[in-house]
C-alpha positions in Angstrom: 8.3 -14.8 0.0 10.2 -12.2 -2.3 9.3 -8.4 -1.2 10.0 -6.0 -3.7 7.5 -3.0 -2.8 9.9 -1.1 -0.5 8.9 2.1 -1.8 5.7 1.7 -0.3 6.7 -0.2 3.3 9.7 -1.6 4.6 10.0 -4.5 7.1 10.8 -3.2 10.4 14.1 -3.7 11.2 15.6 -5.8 14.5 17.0 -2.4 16.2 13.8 -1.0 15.9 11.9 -3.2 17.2 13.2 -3.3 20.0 13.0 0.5 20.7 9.7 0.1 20.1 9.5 -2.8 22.4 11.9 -0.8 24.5 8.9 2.1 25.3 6.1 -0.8 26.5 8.3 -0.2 30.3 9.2 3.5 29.6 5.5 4.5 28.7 5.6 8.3 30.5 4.3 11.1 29.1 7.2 13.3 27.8 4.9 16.5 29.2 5.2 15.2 32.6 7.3 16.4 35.0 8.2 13.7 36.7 10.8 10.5 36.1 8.9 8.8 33.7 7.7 11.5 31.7 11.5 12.8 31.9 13.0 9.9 30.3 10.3 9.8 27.6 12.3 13.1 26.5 15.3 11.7 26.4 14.0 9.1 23.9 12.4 11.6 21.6 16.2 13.2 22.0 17.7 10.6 21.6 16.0 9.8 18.2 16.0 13.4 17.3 19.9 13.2 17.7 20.2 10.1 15.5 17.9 11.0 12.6 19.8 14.3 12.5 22.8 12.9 12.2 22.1 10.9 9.1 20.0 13.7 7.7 23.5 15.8 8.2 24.5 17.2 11.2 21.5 19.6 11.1 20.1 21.5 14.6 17.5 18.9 16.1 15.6 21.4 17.5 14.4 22.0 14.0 13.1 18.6 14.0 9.4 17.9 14.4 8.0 15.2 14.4 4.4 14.1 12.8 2.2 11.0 11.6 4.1 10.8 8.9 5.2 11.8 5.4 1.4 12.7 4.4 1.5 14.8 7.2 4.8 16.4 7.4 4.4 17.4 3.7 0.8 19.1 4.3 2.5 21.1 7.8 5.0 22.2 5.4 2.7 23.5 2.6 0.1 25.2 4.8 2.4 26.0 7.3 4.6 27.9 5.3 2.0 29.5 3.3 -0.1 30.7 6.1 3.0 32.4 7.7 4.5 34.2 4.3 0.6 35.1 2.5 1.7 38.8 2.9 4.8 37.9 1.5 3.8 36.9 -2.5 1.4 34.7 -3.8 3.4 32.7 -6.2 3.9 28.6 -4.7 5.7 25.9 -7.2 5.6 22.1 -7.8 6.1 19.9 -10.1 3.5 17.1 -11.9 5.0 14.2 -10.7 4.7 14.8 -6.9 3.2 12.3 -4.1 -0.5 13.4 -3.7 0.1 14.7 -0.1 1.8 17.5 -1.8 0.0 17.9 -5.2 -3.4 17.5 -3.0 -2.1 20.2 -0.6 -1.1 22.5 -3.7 -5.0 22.2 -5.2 -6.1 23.0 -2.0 -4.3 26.3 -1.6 -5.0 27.3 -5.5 -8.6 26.8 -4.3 -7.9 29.1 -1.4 -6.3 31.6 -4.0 -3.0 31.4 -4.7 -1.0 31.4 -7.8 -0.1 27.3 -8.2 2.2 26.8 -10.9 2.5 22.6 -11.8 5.6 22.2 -14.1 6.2 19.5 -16.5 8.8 16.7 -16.3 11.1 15.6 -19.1 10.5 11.9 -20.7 13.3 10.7 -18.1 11.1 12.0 -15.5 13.0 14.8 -14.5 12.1 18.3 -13.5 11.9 20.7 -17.0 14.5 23.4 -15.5 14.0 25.5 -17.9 9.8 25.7 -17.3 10.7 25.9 -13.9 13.3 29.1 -13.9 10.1 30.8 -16.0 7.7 30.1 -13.3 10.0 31.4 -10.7 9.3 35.0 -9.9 10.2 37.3 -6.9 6.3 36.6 -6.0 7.3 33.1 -5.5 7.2 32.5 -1.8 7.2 28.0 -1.8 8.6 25.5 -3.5 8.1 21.7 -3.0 9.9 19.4 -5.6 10.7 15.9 -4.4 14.2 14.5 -4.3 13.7 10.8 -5.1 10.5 10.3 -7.3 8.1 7.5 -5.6 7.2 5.5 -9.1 10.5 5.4 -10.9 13.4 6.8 -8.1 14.4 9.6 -10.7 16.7 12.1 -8.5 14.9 15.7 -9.0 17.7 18.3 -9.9 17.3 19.7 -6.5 20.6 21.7 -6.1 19.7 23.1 -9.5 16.2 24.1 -8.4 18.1 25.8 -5.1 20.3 28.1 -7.2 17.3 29.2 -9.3 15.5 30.0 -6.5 18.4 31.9 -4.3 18.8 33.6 -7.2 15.2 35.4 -8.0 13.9 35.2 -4.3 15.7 35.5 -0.9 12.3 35.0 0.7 11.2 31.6 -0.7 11.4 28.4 0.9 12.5 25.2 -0.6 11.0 21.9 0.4 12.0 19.2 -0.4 10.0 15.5 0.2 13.1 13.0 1.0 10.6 10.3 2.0 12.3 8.0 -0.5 15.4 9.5 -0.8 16.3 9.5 3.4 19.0 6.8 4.4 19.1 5.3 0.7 21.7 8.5 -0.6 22.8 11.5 1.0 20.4 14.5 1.6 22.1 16.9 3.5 20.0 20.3 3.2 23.5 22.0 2.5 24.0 19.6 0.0 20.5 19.4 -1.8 19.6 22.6 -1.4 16.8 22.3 0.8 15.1 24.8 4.2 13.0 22.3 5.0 13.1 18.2 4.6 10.4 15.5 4.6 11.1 12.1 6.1 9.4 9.1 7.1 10.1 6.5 9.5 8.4 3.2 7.5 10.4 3.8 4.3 13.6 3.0 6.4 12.6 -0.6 7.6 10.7 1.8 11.0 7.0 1.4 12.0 4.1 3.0 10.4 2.9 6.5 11.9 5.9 8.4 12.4 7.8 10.5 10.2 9.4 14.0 10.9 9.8 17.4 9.0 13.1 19.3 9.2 11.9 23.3 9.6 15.4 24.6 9.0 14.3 26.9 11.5 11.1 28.4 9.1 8.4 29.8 11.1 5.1 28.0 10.4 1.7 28.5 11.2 0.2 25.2 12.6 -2.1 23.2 11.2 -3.6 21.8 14.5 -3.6 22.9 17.9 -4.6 21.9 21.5 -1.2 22.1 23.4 2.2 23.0 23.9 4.2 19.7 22.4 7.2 20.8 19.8 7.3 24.1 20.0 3.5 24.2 19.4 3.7 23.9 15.8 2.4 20.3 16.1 0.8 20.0 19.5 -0.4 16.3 20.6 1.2 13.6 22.9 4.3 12.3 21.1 4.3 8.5 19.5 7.3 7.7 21.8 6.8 3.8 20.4 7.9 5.1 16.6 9.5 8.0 17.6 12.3 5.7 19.6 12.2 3.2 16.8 12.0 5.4 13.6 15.6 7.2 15.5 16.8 3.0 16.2 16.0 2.6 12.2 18.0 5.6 10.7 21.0 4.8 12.8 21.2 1.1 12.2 20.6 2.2 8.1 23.7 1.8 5.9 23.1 4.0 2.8 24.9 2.5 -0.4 23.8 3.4 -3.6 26.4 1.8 -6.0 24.5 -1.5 -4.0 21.3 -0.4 -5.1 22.3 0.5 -8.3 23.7 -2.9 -8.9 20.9 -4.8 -7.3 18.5 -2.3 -10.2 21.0 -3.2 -13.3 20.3 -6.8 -12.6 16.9 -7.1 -12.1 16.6 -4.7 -15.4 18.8 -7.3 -17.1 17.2 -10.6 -16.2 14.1 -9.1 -17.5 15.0 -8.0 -20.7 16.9 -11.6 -21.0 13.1 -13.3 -21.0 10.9 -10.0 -21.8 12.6 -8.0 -24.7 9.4 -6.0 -25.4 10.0 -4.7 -21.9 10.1 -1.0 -21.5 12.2 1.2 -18.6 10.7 4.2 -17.6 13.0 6.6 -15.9 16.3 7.9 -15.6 19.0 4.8 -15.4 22.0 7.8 -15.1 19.7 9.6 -12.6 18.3 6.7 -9.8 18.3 6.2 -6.5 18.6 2.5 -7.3 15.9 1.5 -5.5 13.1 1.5 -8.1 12.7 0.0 -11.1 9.5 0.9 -13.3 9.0 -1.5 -16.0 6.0 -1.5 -18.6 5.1 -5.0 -20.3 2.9 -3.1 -23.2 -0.3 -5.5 -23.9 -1.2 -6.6 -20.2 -2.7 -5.6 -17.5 -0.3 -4.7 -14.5 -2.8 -5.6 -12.2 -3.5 -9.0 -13.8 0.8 -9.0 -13.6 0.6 -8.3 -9.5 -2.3 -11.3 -8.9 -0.8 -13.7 -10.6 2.5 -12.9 -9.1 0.8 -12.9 -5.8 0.8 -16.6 -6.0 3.8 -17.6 -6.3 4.4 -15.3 -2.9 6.4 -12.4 -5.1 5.2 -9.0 -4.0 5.4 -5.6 -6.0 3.2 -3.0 -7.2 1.8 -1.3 -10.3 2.9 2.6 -8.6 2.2 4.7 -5.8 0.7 2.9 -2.7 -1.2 5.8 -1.7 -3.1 5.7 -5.3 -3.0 2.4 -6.0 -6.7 2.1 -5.4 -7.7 4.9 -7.9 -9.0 3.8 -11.2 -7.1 6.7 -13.3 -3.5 6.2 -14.7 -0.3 6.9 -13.2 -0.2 10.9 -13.0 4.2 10.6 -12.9 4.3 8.2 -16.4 1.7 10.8 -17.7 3.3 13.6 -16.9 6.2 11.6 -18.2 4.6 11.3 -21.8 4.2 7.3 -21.5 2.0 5.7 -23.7 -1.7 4.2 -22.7 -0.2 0.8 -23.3 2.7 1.3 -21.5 0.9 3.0 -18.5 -1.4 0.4 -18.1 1.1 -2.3 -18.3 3.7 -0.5 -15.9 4.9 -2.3 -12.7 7.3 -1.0 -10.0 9.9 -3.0 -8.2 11.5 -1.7 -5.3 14.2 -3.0 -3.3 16.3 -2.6 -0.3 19.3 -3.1 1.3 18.3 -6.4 2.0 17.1 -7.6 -1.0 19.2 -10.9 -2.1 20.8 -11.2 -5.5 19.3 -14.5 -5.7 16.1 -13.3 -4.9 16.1 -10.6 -7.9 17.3 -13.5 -10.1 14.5 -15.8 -9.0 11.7 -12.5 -9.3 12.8 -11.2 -12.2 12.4 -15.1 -14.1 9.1 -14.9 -12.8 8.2 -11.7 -13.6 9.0 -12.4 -17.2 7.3 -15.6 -17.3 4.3 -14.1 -15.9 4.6 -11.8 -18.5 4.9 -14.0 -21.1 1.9 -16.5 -20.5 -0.5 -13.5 -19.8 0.7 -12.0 -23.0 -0.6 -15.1 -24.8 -4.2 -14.5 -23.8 -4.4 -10.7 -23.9 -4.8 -8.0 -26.4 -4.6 -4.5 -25.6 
C-alpha cells in the first residue's frame, strides 16, 4: 500500500498510540477530585505543554481543546463574533477556505453581518491588495488559512497581520493551521496570528481531537452544560486523543526542505510520463506536502478507482467535500479551467513517505493517466 492523502488523515503514530493506550488504566474524570480524576489533569497538561511548545512557546492556558478542526474553527468564528457584535460589523475571509470556516462565514452573513469573501491569485494566493480594500476600522474578524488544504499554498499571513494592525487594533486574526501545524513553523509571533487552529489527525494523532489557541481573546461559547476549560467549551475531556494528539506533536519532526524535495520529485516523475500534466499552485510558496495535479481529458474520480487497485491511495481535493457533486471551490476561485478542475488530483505526503514509494506512485499515476486518456473525451 502507497498512502498519499495525508492532507486528509495521517496514520497514527507509535507514540501516540500508546498514550492513547496509555489512558485505558488512567480513565478518571479530569473534574474529579480525587487521584484518578487528578492525574487525568496532568495528562491534558501534559499535552497542553507539548503542543504548545511546538506551536511556540505560547501560554497553555490559552489552549482549548475541541472535536476537532471543524470545530475549533466554528468556536472561533462565532465565538469571537458573539463577544465583539457591538464592536463593528465588518468579518473577512478568503474564497479558498475549508468549509468549516466559509460555512461558519455564510451563517453569520445570514445572521447580519457584513462578510467580505476575497479572491485568490492564479497561484492560489490571497489578492493583498483586495484584501487591504476590504479592511476597514469596522472590521472586527479575520480568518485566512495558513497552508491551503487542496494545493499547500502558504497564505501571506504576516502580510495579512500588518494590514490588519494597521487599520484596526480591535480585530482579531485567525488563522486555520490545521495543515500547516508540525509540517513548518507557525508561531503566532511569527505568522501574525491571536488565535490558531490545529488538529490532532493531520499530525499522524487520532481522529476527534484538535485544539484552538485563544491568545487569550474572550469568546462567547458555543455550547454549554459545565465548567470544563474555562467554560468556553464545557464537556468531559477526550483524555484518549487529548494524551495522544500532545504524544503526536512532540514525537513530530517538522522539515520542509524534506517535503519540498519529496513534492519536486513526485512533480518530476509525472511530467517524465504525463507531459500534458498541469500544477496548480504556488511551487515558490508550498508547504511541500501537497501536490495538485490536473490530467485535462479524464475524470479524477475515474483516476482514484482505478488507482485504488493497485492499492495507491490519493484524492481528487478536500476530504470534507469530496462527496459533493460541484467543482473544487479553491481551483475555481483559482481561475482553473473546467477540464482541468475535473481532471485535478491531490497527492499529499508525509514525513514518512519513501522516495521509492513516490517513484513507484508517480509511474502509476501516469500510466493510469495515460490508458484512461485513450478511452475518454472531455
Amino acid at each position: 500500500m502507497i498512502y498519499l492523502d495525508n492532507a486528509a488523515t495521517t496514520k497514527p503514530c507509535k507514540e501516540a498510540a500508546e498514550a492513547l493506550l496509555s489512558c485505558v488504566e488512567n480513565f478518571g474524570n479530569p473534574s474529579s477530585l480525587h487521584g484518578l480524576g487528578l492525574e487525568a489533569e496532568k495528562i491534558i497538561n501534559t499535552a497542553k505543554e507539548r503542543i504548545a511548545r511546538k506551536i511556540g512557546n505560547i501560554d497553555k492556558r490559552h489552549i482549548i481543546f475541541t472535536s476537532g478542526g471543524t470545530e475549533a474553527n466554528n468556536l472561533a468564528a462565532f465565538g469571537i463574533t458573539s463577544a465583539m457584535k457591538r464592536s463593528g460589523n465588518r468579518i473577512i475571509t478568503s474564497k479558498i477556505e475549508h468549509p468549516s470556516v466559509l460555512e461558519a462565514f455564510k451563517k453569520l452573513e445570514k445572521d447580519g453581518f457584513d462578510v467580505i469573501y476575497c479572491d485568490v491569485n492564479k497561484d492560489g494566493r490571497l489578492d493583498i491588495e483586495a484584501f487591504r480594500k476590504a479592511m476597514t476600522a469596522d472590521t472586527i474578524f479575520v480568518s485566512i488559512m495558513h497552508v491551503n488544504n487542496e494545493t499547500g499554498v502558504i497564505q501571506p499571513t504576516e502580510e495579512i497581520s500588518k494590514i490588519i494592525r494597521a487599520v484596526s487594533a480591535k480585530c482579531v486574526f485567525h488563522v486555520d493551521c490545521v495543515q500547516s501545524f508540525c509540517k513548518i513553523p507557525v508561531t503566532p509571533s511569527k505568522i501574525g496570528a491571536d488565535m490558531i487552529t490545529v488538529s490532532a489527525h493531520k499530525i499522524h494523532g487520532f481522529k476527534g481531537c484538535g485544539a484552538l489557541y485563544t491568545g487569550g481573546k474572550r469568546l462567547i461559547p458555543t455550547i454549554y452544560g459545565g465548567e470544563q476549560q474555562s467554560e468556553i467549551r464545557p464537556g468531559t475531556e477526550n483524555i484518549g486523543g487529548i494524551a495522544a494528539f500532545g504524544a503526536a506533536a512532540e514525537a513530530s519532526k517538522p522539515d520542509r526542505e524534506l517535503m519540498m524535495s519529496k513534492r519536486k520529485l513526485m512533480k518530476e516523475t509525472i511530467l517524465s510520463m504525463y507531459s500534458d500534466a498541469v500544477f496548480n499552485g504556488s511551487d515558490e510558496y508550498n508547504s511541500g506536502s501537497v501536490l495538485n495535479v490536473s490530467f485535462p481529458g479524464i475524470k479524477a474520480e475515474i483516476l482514484l478507482h482505478s488507482l485504488e487497485r493497485h492499492k495507491i491511495y490519493i484524492s481528487t481535493g478536500s476530504a470534507c467535500s469530496s462527496h459533493k457533486p460541484q467543482p473544487s471551490h479553491v481551483l475555481t476561485a483559482m481561475g482553473v479551467g473546467a477540464r482541468e478542475i475535473a481532471g485535478a488530483v491531490r497527492i499529499s505526503f508525509s514525513e514518512r513517505t519513501s522516495e521509492s514509494e513516490i517513484i513507484e506512485a508517480a509511474k502509476k499515476i501516469a500510466s493510469e493517466a495515460n490508458e484512461i486518456r485513450k478511452f475518454t473525451r472531455l
